[in-house]
C-alpha positions in Angstrom: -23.6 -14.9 -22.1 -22.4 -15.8 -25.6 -19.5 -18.6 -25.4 -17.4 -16.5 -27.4 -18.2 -13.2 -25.9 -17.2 -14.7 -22.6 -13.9 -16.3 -23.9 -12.9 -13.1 -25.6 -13.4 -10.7 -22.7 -11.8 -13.5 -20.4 -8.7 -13.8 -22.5 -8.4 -10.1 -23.7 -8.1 -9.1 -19.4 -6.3 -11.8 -19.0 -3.0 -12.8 -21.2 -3.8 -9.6 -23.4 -0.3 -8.9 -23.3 0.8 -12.4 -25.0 -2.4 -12.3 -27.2 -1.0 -13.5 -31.0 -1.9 -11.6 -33.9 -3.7 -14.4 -35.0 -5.8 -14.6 -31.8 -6.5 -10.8 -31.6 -8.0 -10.9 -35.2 -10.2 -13.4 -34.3 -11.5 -11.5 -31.2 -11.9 -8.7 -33.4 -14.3 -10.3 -36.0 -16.3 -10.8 -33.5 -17.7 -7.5 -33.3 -20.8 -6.6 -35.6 -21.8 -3.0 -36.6 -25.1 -3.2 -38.1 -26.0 0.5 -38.8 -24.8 4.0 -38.9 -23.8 5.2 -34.9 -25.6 8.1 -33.5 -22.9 9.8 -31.5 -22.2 13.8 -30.4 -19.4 15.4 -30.3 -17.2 17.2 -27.5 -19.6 20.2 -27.3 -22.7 17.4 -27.7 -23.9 18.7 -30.7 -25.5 15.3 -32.6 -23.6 13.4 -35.5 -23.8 10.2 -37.2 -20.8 7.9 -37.8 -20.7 5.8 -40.6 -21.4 2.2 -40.3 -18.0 1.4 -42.2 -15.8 3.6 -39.9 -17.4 2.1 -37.1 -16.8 -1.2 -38.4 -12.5 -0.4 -39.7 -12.0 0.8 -36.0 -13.1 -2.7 -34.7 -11.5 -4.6 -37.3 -8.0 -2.5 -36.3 -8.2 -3.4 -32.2 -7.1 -6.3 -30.9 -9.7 -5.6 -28.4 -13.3 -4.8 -28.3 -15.9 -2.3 -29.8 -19.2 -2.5 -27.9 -22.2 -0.5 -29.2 -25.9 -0.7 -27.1 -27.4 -3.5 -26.9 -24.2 -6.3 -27.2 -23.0 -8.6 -24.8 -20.5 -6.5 -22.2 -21.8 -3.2 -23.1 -23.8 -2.3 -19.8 -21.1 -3.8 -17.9 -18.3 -1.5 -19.3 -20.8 2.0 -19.3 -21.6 1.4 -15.7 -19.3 3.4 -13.0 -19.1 2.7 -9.2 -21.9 5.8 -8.2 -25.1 4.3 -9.7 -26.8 7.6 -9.7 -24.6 7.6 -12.7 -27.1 6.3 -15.8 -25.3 7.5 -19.2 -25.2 5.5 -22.6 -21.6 5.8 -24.9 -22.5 5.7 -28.7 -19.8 3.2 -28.5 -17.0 1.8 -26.1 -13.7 0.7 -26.9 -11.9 -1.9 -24.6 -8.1 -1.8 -25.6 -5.8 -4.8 -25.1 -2.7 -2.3 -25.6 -1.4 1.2 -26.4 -2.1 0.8 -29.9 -5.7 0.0 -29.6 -5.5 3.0 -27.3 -3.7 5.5 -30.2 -6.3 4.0 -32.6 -9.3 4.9 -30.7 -7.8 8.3 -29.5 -6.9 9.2 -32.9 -10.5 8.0 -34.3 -12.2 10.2 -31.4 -9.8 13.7 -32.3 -10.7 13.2 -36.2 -14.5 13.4 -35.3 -14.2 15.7 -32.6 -16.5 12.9 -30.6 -16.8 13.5 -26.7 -14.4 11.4 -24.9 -14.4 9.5 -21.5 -11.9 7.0 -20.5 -13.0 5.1 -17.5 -10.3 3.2 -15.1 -11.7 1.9 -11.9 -15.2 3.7 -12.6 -14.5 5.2 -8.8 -15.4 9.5 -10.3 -18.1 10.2 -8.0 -19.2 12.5 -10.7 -19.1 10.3 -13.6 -16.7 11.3 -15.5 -15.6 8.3 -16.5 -19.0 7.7 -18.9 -20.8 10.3 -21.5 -24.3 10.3 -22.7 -23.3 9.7 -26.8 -19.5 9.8 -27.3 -16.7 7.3 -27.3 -15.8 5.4 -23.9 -12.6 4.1 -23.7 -12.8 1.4 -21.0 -9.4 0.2 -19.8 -10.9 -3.1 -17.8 -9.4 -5.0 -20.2 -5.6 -3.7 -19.7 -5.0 -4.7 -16.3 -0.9 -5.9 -15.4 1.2 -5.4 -12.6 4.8 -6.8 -12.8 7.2 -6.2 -9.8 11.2 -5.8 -10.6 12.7 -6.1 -7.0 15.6 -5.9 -8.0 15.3 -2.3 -8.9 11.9 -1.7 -6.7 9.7 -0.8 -9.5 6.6 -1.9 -10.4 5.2 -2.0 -14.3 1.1 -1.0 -14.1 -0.4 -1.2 -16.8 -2.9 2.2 -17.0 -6.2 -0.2 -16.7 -5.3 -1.6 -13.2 -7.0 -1.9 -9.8 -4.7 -1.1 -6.7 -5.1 -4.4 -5.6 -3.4 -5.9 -8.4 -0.4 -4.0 -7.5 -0.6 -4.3 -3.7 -0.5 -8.1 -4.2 2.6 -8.4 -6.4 4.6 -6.1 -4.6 3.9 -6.9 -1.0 5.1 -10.7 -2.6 8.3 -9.7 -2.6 8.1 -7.5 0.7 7.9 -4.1 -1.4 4.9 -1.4 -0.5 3.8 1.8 -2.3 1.1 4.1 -2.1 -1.7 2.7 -3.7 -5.3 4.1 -1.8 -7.8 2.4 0.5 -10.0 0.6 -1.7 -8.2 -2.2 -3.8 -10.6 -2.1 -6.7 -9.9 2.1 -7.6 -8.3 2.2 -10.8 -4.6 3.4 -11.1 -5.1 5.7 -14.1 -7.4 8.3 -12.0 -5.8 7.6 -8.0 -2.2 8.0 -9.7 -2.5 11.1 -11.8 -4.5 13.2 -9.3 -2.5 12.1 -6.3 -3.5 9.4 -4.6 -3.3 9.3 -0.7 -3.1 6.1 1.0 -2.4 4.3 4.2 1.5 4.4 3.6 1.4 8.0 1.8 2.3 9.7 5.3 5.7 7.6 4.6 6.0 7.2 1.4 4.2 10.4 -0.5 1.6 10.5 -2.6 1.3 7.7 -5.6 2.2 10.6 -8.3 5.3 11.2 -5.9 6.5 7.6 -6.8 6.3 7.8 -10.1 9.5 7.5 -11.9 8.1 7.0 -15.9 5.0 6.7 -17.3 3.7 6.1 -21.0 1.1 8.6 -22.2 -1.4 7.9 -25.3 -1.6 12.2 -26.0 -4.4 13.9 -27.9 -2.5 13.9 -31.3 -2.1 10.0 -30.9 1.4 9.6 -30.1 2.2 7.2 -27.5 5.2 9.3 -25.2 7.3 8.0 -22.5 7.9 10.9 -19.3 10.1 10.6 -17.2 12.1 13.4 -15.1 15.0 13.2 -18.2 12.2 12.4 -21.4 9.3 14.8 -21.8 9.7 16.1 -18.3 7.3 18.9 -19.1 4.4 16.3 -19.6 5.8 13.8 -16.9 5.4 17.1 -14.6 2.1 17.6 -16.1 0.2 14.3 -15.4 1.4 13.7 -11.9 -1.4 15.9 -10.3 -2.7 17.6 -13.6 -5.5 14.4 -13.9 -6.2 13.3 -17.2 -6.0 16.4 -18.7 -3.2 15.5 -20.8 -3.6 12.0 -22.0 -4.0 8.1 -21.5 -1.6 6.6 -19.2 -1.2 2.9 -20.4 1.9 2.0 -18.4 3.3 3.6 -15.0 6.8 2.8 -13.3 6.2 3.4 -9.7 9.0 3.1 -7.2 8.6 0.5 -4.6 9.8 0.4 -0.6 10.7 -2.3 1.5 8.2 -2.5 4.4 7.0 -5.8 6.3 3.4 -7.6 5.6 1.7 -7.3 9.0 0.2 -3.7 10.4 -1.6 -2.6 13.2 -5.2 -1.4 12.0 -8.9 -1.1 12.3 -11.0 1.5 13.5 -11.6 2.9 16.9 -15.5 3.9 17.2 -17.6 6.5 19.8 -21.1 7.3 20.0 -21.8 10.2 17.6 -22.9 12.3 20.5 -19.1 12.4 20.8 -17.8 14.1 17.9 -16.5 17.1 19.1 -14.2 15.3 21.3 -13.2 13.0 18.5 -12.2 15.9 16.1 -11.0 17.6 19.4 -8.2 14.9 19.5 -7.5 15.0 16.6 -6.3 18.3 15.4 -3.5 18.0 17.6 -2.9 14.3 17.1 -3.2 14.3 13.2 -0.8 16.7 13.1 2.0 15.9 14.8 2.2 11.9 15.4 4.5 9.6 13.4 4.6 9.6 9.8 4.4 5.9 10.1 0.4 6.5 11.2 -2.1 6.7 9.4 -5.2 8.2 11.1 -8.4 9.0 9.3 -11.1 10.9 11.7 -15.0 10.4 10.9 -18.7 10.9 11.6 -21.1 8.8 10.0 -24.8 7.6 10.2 -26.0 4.6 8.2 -29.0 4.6 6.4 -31.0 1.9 8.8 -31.0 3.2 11.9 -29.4 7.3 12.5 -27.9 6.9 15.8 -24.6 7.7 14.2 -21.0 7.3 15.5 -17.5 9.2 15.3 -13.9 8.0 15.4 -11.2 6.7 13.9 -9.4 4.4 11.0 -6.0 3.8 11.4 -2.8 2.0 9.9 0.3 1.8 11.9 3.4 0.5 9.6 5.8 1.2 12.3 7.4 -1.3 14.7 4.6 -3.1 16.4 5.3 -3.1 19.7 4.5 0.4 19.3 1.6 0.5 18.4 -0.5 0.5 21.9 1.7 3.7 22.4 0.8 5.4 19.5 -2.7 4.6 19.8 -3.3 5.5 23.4 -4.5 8.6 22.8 -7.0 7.8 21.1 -8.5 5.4 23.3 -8.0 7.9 26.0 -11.7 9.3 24.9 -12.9 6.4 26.8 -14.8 3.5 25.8 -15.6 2.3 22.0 -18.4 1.3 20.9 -16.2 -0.3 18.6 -12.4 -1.2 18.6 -11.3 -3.8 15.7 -7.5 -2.5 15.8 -5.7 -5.5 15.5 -2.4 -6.7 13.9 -3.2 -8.3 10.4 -1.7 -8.4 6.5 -1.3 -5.1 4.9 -2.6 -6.4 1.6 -6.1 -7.7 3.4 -6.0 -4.4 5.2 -5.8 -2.7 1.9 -8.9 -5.0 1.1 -11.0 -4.3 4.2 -13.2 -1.4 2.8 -14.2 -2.7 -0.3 -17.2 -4.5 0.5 -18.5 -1.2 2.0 -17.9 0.2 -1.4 -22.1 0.5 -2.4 -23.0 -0.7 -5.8 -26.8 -0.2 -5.2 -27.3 3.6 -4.2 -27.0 7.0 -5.6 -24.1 9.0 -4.0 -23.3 12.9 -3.9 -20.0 14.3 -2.7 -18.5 17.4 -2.0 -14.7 18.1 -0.9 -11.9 20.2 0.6 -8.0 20.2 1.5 -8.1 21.6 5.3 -4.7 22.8 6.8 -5.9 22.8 10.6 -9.2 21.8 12.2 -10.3 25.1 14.6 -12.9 25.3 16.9 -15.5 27.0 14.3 -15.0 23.9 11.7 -15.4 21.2 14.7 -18.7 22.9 15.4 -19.5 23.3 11.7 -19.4 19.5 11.5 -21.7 19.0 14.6 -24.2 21.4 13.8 -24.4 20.6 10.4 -24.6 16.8 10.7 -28.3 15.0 10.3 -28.6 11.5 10.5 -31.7 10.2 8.6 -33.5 7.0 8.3 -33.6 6.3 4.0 -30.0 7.9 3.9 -26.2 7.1 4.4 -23.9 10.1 5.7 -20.5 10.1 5.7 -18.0 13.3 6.4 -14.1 11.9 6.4 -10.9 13.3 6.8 -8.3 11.4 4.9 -4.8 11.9 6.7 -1.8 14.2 5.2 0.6 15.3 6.2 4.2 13.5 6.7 6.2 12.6 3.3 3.2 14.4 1.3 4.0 17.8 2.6 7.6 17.2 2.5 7.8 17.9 -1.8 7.9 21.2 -2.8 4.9 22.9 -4.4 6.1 23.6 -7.8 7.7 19.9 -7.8 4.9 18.5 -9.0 1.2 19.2 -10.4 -0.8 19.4 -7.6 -0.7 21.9 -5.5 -1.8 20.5 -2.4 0.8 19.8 -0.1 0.1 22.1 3.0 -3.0 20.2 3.8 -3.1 17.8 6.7 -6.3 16.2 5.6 -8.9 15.5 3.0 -12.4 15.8 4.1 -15.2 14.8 2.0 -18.6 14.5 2.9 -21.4 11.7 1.2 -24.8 11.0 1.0 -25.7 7.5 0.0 -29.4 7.0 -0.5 -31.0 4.0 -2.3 -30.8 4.5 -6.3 -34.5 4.3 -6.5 -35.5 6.8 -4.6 -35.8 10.7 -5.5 -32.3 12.3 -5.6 -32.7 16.3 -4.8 -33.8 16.3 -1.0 -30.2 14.6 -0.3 -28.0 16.8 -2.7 -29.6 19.9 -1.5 -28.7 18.4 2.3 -25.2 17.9 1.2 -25.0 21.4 -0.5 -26.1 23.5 2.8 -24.2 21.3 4.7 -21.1 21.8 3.0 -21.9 25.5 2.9 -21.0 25.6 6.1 -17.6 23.5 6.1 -16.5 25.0 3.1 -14.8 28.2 4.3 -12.5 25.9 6.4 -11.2 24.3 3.4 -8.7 25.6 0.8 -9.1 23.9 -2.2 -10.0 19.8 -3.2 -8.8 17.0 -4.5 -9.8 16.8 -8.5 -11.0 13.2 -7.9 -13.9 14.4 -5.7 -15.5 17.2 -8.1 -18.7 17.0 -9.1 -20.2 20.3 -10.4 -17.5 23.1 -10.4 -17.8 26.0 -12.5 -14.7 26.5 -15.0 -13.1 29.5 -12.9 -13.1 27.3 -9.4 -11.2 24.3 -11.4 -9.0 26.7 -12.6 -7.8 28.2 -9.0 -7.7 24.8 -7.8 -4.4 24.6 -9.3 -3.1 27.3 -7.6 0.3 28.5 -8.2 0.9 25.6 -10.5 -1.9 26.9 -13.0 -0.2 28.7 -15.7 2.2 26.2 -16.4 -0.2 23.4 -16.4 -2.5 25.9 -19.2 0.3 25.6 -21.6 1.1 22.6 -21.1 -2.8 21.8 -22.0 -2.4 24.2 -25.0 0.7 21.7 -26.4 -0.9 18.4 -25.4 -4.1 18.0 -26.0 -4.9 22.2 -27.7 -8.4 21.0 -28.7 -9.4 19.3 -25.4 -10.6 16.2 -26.5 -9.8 15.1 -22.6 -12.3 17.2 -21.1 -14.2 14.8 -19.1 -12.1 15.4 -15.8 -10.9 18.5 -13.4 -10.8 20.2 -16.6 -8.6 23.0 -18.1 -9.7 24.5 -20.7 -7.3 25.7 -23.5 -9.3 28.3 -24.3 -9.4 30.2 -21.0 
C-alpha cells in the first residue's frame, strides 16, 4: 500500500476527531479523480457525474473519496456476507458530521442511490450498491465513557467492541450484541438484543440522544425533549430516517466476570433441547441470557443442539440456574465457565465467516409449540459442502417490559429471535442452498410473527410495511417529513410513496 494512503486512512480512524484543518486538507489532496463517474441513481437509471464535482466533493471532506481501482476502495465496498459482490461509483469515508452533510447533500442533489455501511454485518447487503454513492463510516469510530453521568458518546461508525471496552473500564455495561465487530449505526437503530438486553432492554431502549445527518442535510440532535418525533423514529425505524454520527447511550453498573459458554447435545436430541426450553426461556431470571440452537458444520453433518448462555447475576448462582439445562444429560460439549464479560462479548467473532456466501431468513416467535419443535426437526438437513445454523436469540425480560407505542419497533411480545443460515463456500453455486433455506423456512414461518429489520433479505414492499405493525402510520409520516424523496432506501424500507 501507498505510504501515504496508509498514513491517511490510519490517522483519519484514528485521532479523526483532533485532525487540524491543516492536516485534513492535506489528506484530502490526496484524492485524484481522473474522469467523469459513471454512477445511477436511486431508481438505477445510469448517469454520469462530472469529473469536477467529483473532484469539489473530495477537496470539501476531511476524509476520503475512493472511486474503483484506488488504494482502500475494495476494502470499504466489501460487507461481512461475501456472496455480497457490488461496486459503488464512489465511496465516501467521513472523519465527521460535516463530511457526512456534505456527502448526503451531494447524493439528494443528484438523486444517486445511497448506502451507508457501519459494521458491513446486513446479511442482505444493504450496506453496498452496484453504482451509487457509499458512505462508509469505518473511519468515524469513538467511544468516550462519562461515569459520572453513565453515558457513553459512540460515534455512528463504531464496532460494539469499542464501546464494551471503555465502558466495562469503569465497571459500566450496556446492551451492545454478540459479536464485537457489528457496527452501532445498524444494531442500535433496529434494536439490538444482546447478552445483557434481558436486563437492561434493547440498545435503542438506552438511548438517551442521538445526532442525525437527515436527507435535507441538516445535522439534528433527538432526544425525548429535542426532535422527539425523529428520536422516536430512529430507535427501531432503521435507517430510514438518517445518518446517526453520534449516540448517547445510558450505561449500568454491573461487574466484569459472568458465567458463560455453551452447553452442547447430539443433534439427534433436538426436540428435547427446544423441549426445555420453551418453558425455561420464558420464565428464568432476566439476569440469563439463553440462546437455544441446532447446527451442522459444513465438514462433517452430524450436527448438534443446545445452548449459549450468559448469566450476569450473582455467581454462586449460576450452577442453579443452569441445572436444568444440564438435566438433559450429558454434553457433548460444556465450556460454561466464569470469565470477563468483554472477552465473552468477543468469543463469537472468529466464527464470524469472511470466506463463504450466506442466506438468512427470520422471525419474532412468542412461544415455541409442539408443531414449531417438529418443524425444526423435520425440516433440518445437515449436508457435507454446507453450514446450517437455526438460532433463537433470547427476549424477553426488560425488552418486553416497554410499551409498544414507546418506541419504533414493534416487537416486544416476542421471547426469541430465530433466524436460520446457510453458509456454503463463496465459490461454489449459490441456488441449491437458498432454495433449502426457502422450503425450510416455509415450514417455520407460520410460527413466527414478524422479524427483525436487520435480518431481511428479499421482502416485498407490503410485508416491510406490516412489519411495523401498529407503529406504521406514524413511522410513514415521519418518512414523508424526513427523508420525503427516500434517498435512504437501502434498508427495511418505507416507502413515502405508499
Amino acid at each position: 500500500m501507498d505510504r501515504r494512503l496508509f498514513l491517511r486512512s490510519a490517522v483519519a480512524a484514528g485521532v479523526s476527531a483532533a485532525a487540524s484543518p491543516a492536516l485534513a486538507a492535506q489528506f484530502a489532496a490526496l484524492t485524484k479523480v481522473s474522469s467523469n463517474v459513471n454512477a445511477v441513481t436511486s431508481d438505477r437509471a445510469a448517469i454520469e457525474i462530472e469529473r469536477a464535482a467529483v473532484k469539489e466533493l473530495a477537496d470539501s471532506l476531511s476524509g476520503n473519496v475512493l472511486l474503483p481501482g484506488n488504494e482502500g476502495y475494495d476494502a470499504a465496498r466489501r460487507v461481512l456476507n461475501s456472496g455480497i459482490d457490488k461496486h459503488p461509483a464512489f465511496v465516501v469515508q467521513p472523519v465527521g458530521a460535516t463530511d457526512i452533510r456534505r456527502a448526503v447533500t451531494f447524493a439528494r442533489e443528484r438523486d444517486l442511490l445511497l448506502a451507508v455501511k457501519c459494521g458491513g454485518h446486513s446479511y442482505a447487503g444493504k450496506s453496498t450498491c452496484d453504482g451509487g454513492m457509499q458512505i462508509d463510516l469505518s473511519t468515524l469510530r469513538h467511544a468516550r465513557v462519562d461515569a459520572t453521568h453513565r453515558i457513553a458518546h459512540v460515534a455512528g461508525g463504531s464496532l460494539l467492541g469499542e464501546l464494551d471496552r471503555e465502558s466495562m473500564a469503569v465497571g459500566l455495561v450496556t446492551t451492545a450484541g454478540t459479536v464485537s465487530h457489528t457496527g452501532i449505526g445498524g444494531l442500535t437503530t433496529a434494536g439490538g438484543f444482546g447478552r445483557v438486553g434481558r436486563r437492561f432492554g434493547l440498545a435503542l431502549d438506552n438511548v438517551v440522544g442521538a445526532d442525525v445527518v437527515t436527507a435535507d442535510g441538516r445535522l439534528l440532535h433527538a432526544t425525548a425533549e429535542e426532535n422527539a418525533d425523529l428520536f422516536w423514529a430512529i430507535r427501531g425505524g432503521g435507517g430510514n430516517f438518517g445518518i446517526v454520527t453520534n449516540f448517547e447511550m445510558a450505561l449500568h453498573p454491573m461487574q466484569r466476570r459472568v458465567v458463560g459458554g455453551d452447553i452442547l447435545f447430539p443433534g439427534s436430541m433436538v426436540r428435547e433441547v427446544f423441549d426445555v426450553y420453551r418453558e425455561y426461556g420464558a420464565t428464568v431470571s432476566d439476569d440469563l441470557y439463553c440462546d437455544v440452537f441446532t447446527a451442522s458444520m459444513m465438514e462433517g453433518s452430524d450436527g448438534m443442539a443446545g445452548f449459549h448462555v450468559c448469566w450476569s447475576g450473582p455467581e454462586k448462582q449460576a450452577e442453579k440456574v443452569l441445572a436444568p439445562l444440564r438435566a438433559l444429560g450429558q454434553p457433548i460439549v460444556d465450556s460454561v465457565r466464569a470469565w470477563d464479560y468483554v472477552e465473552l462479548q468477543r468469543s463469537g467473532d472468529s466464527t464470524e465467516a469472511r470466506n463463504v456466501a450466506q442466506y438468512m431468513k427470520a422471525g419474532f416467535i412468542n412461544d415455541v409449540p409442539d408443531a414449531l419443535i417438529d418443524a425444526i426437526a423435520d425440516g433440518f438437513e445437515p449436508l457435507d459442502g454446507r453450514t446450517i445454523f437455526l438460532y433463537c436469540q433470547h427476549s424477553g425480560g426488560a425488552i418486553g417490559q416497554v410499551p409498544t407505542p414507546a418506541t419504533a419497533f414493534a416487537h416486544r411480545k416476542s421471547i426469541a429471535n430465530m433466524f436460520v443460515i446457510v453458509e456454503w463456500a463463496k465459490d461454489d453455486e449459490a441456488a441449491s442452498h437458498v432454495d433449502y433455506i426457502r422450503r425450510y423456512w416455509k415450514s417455520l414461518e407460520p410460527h413466527t410473527d414478524g422479524y427483525y429489520t436487520v435480518d431481511t433479505a428479499d421482502e416485498s414492499r407490503a410485508v416491510r410495511h406490516a412489519n411495523y405493525q401498529g407503529n406504521f402510520p406514524r413511522l410513514m409520516e415521519l418518512k414523508k417529513k424526513y427523508d420525503p424523496t427516500n434517498l435512504f432506501r437501502l434498508n427495511a424500507n418505507i416507502n413515502p410513496a405508499g
